[in-house]
BAKOL-250941 format. One record per atom (N, C-alpha, C): x, y, z. Coordinates in steps of 0.02 Angstrom, whole numbers, padded with zeros to 5 digits, always signed. Atoms other than C-alpha are relative to their C-alpha. Layout:
BEGIN
XYZ...
END
This chain:
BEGIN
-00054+00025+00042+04169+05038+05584-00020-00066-00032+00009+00087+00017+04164+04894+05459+00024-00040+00019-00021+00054-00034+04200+04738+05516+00016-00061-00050-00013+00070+00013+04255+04554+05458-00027-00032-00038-00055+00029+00069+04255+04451+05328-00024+00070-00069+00015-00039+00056+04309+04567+05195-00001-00049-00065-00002+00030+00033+04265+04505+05028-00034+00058-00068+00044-00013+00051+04196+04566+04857+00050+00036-00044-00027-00013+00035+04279+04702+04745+00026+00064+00024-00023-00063-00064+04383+04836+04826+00030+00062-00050-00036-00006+00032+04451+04974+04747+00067+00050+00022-00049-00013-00032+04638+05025+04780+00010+00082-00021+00017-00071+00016+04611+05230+04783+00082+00024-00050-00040-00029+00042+04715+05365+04658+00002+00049+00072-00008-00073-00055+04782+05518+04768-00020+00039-00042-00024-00067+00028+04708+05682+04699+00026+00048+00037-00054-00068-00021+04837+05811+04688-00050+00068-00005+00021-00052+00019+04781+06001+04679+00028+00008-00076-00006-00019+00071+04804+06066+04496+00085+00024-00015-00064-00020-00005+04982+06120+04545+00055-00052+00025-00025+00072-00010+05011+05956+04611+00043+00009+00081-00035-00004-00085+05081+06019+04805-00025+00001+00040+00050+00013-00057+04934+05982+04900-00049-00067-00031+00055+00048-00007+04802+05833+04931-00050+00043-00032+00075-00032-00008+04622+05888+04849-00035-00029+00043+00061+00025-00036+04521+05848+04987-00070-00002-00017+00071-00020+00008+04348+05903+04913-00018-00064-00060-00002+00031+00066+04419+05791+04747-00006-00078+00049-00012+00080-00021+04457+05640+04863-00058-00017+00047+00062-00019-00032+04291+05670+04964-00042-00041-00045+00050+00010+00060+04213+05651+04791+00003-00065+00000-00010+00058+00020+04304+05499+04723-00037-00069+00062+00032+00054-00034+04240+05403+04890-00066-00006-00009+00060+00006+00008+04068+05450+04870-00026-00045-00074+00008+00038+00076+04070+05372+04682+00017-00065+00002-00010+00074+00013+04137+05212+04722-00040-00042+00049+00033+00039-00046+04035+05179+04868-00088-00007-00040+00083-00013+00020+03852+05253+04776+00012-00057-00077-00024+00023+00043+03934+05125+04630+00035-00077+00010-00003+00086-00026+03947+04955+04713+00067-00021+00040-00061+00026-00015+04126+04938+04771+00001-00006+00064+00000+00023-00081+04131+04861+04933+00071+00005+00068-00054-00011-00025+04285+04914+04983+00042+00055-00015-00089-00029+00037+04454+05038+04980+00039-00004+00030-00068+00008-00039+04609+05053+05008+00038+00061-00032-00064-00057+00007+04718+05227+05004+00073-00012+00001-00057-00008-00025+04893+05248+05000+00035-00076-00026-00061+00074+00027+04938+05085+04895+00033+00031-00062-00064-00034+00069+05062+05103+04739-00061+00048-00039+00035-00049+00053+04912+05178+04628-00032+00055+00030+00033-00046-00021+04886+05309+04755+00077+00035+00040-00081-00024+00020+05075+05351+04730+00022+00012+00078-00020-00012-00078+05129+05331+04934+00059+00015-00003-00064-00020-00013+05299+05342+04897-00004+00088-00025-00005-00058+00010+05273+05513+04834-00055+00057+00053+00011-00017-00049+05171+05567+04989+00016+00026+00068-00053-00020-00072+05243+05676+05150-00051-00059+00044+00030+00039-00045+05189+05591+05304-00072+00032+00046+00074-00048-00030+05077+05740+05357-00060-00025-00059+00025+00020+00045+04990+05707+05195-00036-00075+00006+00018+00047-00015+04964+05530+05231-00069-00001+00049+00039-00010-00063+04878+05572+05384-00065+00014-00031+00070-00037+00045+04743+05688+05275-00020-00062-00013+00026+00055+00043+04730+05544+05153-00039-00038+00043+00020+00080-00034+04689+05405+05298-00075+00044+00020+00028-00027-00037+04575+05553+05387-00069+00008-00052+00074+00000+00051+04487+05594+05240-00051-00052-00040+00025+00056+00020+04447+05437+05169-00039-00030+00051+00031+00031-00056+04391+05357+05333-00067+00043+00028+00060-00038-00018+04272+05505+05383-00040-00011-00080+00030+00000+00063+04219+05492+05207-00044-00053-00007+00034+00057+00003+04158+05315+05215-00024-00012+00059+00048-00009-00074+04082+05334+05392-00024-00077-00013+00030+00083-00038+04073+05138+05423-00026-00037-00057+00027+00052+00035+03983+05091+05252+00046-00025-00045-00056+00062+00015+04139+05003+05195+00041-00006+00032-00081+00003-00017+04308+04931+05249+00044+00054-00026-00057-00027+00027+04443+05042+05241+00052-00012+00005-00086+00015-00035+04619+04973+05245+00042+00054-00041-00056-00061+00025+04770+05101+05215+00049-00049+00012-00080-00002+00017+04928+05064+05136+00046+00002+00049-00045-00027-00025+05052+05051+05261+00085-00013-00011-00072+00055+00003+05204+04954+05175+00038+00091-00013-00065-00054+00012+05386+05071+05181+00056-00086+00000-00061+00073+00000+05559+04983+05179+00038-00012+00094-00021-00010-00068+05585+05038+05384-00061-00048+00049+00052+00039-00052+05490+04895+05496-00029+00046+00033+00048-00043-00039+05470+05034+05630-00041+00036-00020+00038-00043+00017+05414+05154+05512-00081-00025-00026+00084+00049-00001+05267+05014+05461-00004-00002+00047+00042+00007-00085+05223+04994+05643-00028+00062+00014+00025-00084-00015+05207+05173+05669-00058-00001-00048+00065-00012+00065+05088+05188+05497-00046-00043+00028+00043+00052-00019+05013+05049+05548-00053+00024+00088+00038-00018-00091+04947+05095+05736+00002+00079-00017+00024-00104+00027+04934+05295+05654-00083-00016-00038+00061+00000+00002+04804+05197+05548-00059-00017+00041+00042+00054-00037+04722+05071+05673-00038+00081+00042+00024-00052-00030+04703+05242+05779-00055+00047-00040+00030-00043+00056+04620+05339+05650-00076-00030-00031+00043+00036+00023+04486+05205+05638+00007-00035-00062-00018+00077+00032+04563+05065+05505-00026-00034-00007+00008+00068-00021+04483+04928+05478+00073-00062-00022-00052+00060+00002+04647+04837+05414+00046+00065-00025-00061-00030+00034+04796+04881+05341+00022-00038-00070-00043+00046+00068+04894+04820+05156+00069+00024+00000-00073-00008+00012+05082+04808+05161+00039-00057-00033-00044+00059+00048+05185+04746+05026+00056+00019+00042-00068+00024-00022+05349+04682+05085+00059+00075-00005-00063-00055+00005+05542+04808+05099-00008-00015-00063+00003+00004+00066+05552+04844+04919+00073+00011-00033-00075-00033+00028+05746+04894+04907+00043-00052+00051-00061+00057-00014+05837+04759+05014-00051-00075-00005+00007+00076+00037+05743+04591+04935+00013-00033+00098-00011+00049-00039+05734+04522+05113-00024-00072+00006+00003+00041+00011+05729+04351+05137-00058-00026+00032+00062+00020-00025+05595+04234+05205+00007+00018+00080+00000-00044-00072+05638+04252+05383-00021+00065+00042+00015-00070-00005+05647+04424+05364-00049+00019-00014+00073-00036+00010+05486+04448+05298-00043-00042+00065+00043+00021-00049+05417+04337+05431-00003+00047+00065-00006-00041-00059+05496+04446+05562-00051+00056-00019+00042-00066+00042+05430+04602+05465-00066+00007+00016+00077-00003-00023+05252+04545+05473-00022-00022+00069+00017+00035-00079+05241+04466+05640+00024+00074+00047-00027-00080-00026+05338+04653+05706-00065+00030-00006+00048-00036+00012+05193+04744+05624-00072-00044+00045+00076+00032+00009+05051+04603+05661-00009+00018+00110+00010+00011-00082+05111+04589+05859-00019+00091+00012+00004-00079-00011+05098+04812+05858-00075+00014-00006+00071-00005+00000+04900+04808+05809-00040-00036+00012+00052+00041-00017+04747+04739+05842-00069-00020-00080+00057-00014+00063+04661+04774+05640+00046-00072-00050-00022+00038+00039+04695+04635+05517+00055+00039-00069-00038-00041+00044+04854+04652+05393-00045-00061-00072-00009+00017+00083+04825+04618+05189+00068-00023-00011-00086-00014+00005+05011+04549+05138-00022+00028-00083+00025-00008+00062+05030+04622+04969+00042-00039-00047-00046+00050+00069+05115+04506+04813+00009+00056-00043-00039-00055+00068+05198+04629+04688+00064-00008-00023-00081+00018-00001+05351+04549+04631+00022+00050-00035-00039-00061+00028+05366+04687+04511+00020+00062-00005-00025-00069-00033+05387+04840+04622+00028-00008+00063-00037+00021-00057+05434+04755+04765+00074-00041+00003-00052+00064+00021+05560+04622+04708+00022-00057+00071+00020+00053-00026+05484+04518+04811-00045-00047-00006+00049+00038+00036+05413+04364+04745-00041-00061+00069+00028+00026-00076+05278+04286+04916-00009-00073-00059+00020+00067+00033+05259+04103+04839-00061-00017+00061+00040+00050-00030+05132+03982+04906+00012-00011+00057-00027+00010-00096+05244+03917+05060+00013+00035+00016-00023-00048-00040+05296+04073+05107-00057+00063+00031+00048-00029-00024+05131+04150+05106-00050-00052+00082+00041+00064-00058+05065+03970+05218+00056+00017+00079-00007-00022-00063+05193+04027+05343-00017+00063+00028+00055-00082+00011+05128+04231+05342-00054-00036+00041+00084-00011-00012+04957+04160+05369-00008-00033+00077+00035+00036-00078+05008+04069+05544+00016+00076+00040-00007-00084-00043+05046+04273+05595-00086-00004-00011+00069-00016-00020+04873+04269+05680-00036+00069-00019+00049-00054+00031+04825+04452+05591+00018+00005-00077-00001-00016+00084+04883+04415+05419-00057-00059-00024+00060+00076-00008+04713+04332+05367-00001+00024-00066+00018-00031+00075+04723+04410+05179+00053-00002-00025-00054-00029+00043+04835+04415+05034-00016+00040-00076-00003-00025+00060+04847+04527+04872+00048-00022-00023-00019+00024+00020+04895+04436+04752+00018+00021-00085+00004-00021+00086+04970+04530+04588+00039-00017-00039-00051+00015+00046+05067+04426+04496-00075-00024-00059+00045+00018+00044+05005+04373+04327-00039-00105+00002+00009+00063-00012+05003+04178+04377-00072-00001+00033+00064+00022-00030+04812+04151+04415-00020-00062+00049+00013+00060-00062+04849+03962+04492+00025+00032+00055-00046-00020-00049+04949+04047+04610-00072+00006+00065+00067-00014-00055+04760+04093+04698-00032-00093+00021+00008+00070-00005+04727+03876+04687+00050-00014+00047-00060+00017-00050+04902+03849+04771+00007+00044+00079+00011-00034-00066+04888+03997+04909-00068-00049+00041+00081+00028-00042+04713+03913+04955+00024-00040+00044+00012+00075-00034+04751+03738+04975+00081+00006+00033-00065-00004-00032+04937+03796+05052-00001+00019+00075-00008-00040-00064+04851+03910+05181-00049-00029+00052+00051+00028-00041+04704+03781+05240-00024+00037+00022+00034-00025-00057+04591+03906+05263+00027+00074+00038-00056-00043-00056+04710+04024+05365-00010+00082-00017-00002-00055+00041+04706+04157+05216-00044+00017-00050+00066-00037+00018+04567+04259+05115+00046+00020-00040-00024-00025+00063+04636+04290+04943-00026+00048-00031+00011-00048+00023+04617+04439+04848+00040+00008-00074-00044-00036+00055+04664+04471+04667+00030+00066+00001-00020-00059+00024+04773+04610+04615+00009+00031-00068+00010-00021+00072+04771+04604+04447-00081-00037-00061+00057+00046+00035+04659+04456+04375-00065-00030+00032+00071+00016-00047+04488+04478+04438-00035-00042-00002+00040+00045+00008+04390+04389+04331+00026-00079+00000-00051+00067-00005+04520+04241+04322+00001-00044+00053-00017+00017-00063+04555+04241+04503-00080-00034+00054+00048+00036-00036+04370+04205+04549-00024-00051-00008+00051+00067-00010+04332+04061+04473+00063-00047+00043-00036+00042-00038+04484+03979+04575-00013+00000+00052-00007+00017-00077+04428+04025+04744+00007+00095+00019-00025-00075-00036+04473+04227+04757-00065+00021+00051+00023-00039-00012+04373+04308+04871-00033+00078-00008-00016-00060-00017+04404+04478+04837+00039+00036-00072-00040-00011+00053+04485+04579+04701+00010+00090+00015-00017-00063+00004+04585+04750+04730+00003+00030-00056-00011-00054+00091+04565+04855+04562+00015+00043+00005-00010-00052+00036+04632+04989+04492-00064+00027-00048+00035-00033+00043+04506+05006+04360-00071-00006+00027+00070-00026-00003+04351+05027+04458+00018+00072+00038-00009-00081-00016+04429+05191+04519-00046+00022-00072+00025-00056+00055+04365+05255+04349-00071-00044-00041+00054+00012+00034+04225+05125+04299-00010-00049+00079+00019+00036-00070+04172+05057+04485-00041-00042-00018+00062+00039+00013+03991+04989+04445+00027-00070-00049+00002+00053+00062+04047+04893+04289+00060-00054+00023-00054+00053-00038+04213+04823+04371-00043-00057+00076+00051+00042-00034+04094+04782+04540-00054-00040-00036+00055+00046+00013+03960+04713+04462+00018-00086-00052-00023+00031+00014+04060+04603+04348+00036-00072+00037-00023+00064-00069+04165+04510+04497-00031-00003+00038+00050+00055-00025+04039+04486+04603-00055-00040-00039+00037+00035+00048+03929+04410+04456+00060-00075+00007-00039+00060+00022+04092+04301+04432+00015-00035+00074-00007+00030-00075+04125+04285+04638-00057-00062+00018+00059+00021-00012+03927+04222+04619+00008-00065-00037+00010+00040+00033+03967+04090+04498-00023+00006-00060+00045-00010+00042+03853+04179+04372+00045+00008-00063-00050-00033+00054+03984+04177+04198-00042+00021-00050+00012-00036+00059+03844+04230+04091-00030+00049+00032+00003-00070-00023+03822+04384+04186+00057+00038-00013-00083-00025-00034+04017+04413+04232+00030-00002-00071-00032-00003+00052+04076+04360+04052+00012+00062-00054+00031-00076+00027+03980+04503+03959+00038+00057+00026-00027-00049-00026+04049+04619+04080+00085-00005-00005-00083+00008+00014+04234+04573+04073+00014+00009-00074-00030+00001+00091+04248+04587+03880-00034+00056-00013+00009-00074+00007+04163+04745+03898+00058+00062+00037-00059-00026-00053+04291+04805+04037+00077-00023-00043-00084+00023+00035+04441+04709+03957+00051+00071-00023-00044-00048+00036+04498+04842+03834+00021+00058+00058-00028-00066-00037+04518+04991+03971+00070-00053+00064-00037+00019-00058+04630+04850+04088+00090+00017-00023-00067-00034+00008+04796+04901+03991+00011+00079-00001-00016-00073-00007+04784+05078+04004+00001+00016+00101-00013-00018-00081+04772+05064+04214+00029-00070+00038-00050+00076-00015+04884+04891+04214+00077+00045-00032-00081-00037+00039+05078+04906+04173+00025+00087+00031-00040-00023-00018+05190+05027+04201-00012+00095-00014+00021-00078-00003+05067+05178+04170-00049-00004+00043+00050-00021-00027+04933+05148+04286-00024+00055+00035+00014-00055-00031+04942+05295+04374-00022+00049-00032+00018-00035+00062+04944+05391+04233-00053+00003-00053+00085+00031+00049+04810+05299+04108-00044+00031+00069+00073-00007-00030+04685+05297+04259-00005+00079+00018+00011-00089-00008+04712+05512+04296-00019+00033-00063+00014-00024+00048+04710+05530+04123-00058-00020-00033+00085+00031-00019+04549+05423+04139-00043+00059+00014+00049-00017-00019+04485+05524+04255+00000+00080-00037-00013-00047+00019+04510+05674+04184-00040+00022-00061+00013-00003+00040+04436+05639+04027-00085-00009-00003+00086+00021-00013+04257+05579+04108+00003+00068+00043+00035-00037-00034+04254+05746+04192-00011-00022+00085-00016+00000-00058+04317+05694+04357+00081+00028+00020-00066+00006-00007+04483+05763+04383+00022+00003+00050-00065+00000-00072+04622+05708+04503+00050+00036-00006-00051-00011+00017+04757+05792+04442+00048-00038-00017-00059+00040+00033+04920+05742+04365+00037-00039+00057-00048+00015-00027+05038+05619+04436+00066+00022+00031-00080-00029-00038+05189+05670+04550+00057-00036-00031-00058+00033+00036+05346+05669+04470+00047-00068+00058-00054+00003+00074+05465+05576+04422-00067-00040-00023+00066+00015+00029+05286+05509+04372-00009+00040-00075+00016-00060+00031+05228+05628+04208-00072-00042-00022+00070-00005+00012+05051+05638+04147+00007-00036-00085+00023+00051+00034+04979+05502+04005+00031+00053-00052-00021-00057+00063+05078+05580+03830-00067+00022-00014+00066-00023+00063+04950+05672+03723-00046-00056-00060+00027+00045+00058+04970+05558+03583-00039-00081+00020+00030+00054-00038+04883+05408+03699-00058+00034+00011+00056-00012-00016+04737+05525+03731-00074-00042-00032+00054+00018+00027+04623+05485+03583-00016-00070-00007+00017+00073-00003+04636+05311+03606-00013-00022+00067+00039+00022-00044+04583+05303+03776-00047+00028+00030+00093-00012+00017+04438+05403+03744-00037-00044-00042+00037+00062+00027+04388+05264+03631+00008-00037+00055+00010+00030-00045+04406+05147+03757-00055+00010+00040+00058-00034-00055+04305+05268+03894-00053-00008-00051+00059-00013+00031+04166+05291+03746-00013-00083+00021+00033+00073+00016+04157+05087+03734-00017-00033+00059+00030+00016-00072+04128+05085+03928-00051+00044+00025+00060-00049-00008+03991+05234+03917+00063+00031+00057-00015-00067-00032+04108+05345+04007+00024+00059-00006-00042-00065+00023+04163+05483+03916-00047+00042+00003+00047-00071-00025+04099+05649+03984-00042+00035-00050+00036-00027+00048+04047+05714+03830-00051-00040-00030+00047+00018+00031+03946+05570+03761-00048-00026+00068+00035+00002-00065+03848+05561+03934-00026+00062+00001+00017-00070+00013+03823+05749+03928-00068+00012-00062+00037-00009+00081+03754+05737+03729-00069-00032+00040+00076+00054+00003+03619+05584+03803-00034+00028+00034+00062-00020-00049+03548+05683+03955-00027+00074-00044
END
């Protein structure tokens, strides 16, 4: 199993559906690990929002954690998703993953009763005292409607297994203020602003968009983790244009309709989800062409 300090560029997995959309593809989600690991990404994570958990049974879950984890046989971290809005039912996920071989866990906060600071302290200290694997907290004020500030993450980080945070708001100081709030305590992780977030101090950066361009997203933030900006620069303004089609309020959708289009397919999104319109296709095949990934002009060169 991997071990301790996680750091570098992780990426937060898609669920593929079967073609009918009422089963896991295991053979598809088999795949997708093998591509991000032979493709630099030093990390994943199943079962977070862009790998649609709320639309997952709990047997299902299980596959997901089972397959992913045998899948990466030790040469990365794997933390699984375990945030719900039921404490017990995170404890349970939580010690279902740790059992299953885990190396951590990521749970964003109750997402439907806005609890308060207390309450999230209880919340994570409930979950943190139930395992022995380090938690991720996750920041998402805008699916959670819960906004973790600075001091509220510096008390989090004295829960002796929350040694990480994902951090996806658009505020980039916010990774300057967690630092010098948590002395140390806490291991930052972007969630949205990779290249932003490293020159402040991030460690780490959960993406979405190296599900569908791994190498070029990895190699980019650790260039920028390295200090190197005329490595990392190049690469971010090559990456840029595909970050609104798997940012906002389609990611699930842009990045399937991603993969789909490079000749990897996951299948469609689970409703009340629906699949990327049509009329968005041909413009994020330009995009894929201007990142060399479109199946067909890869096909034409070999």
């Amino acid at each position: 199993m991997a071990r301790e300090p996680f750091s570098g560029c992780y990426t937060v997995l898609v669920t593929p559906f079967t073609e009918d959309g009422a089963a896991i593809d295991v053979p598809a989600l088999r795949r997708l690990v093998e591509y991000q690991i032979a493709n630099g990404v030093r990390g994943l994570i199943p079962l977070g929002s862009t790998g649609e958990f709320l639309s997952i049974s709990r047997e299902e879950r299980a596959q997901v954690v089972e397959t992913v984890i045998a899948a990466a046989a030790g040469r990365v971290p794997v933390l699984i998703g375990t945030g719900e809005e039921d404490t017990r039912l995170v404890v349970a996920l939580s010690r279902e993953a740790e059992a299953m071989g885990a190396d951590g866990v990521m749970i964003i906060p109750p997402y439907y009763s806005v609890p308060t600071e207390d309450e999230l302290f209880h919340h994570y200290s409930t979950v943190a005292d139930a395992i022995g694997i380090p938690i991720m907290v996750y920041n998402n004020p805008a699916t959670s409607n819960v906004d973790m500030g600075a001091a509220t993450l510096a008390r989090l980080s004295r829960i002796p297994n929350c040694r990480y945070v994902k951090e996806s708001t658009l505020e980039v100081t916010r990774v300057r203020d967690i630092l010098a709030a948590c002395d140390g305590r806490m291991t930052v992780f972007a969630g949205v602003l990779g290249y932003e977030s490293a020159w402040l101090g991030a460690s780490g950066w959960v993406a979405v968009c190296s599900n569908v361009a791994p190498r070029l997203s990895a190699d980019m933030f650790h260039a920028a983790m390295a200090g190197d900006r005329d490595t990392a620069l190049p690469l971010y303004r090559k990456l840029a244009p595909l970050l609104p089609w798997v940012g906002g309020p389609r990611y699930v959708s842009g990045t399937k309709a991603a993969f789909r289009l490079i000749g990897r397919d996951m299948g469609a999104p689970r409703p009340p989800r629906l699949p990327l319109p049509d009329a968005d296709i041909p413009a994020l095949a330009r995009v894929l062409r201007g990142v060399d990934l479109l199946a067909s002009d890869r096909e034409a060169a070999e």
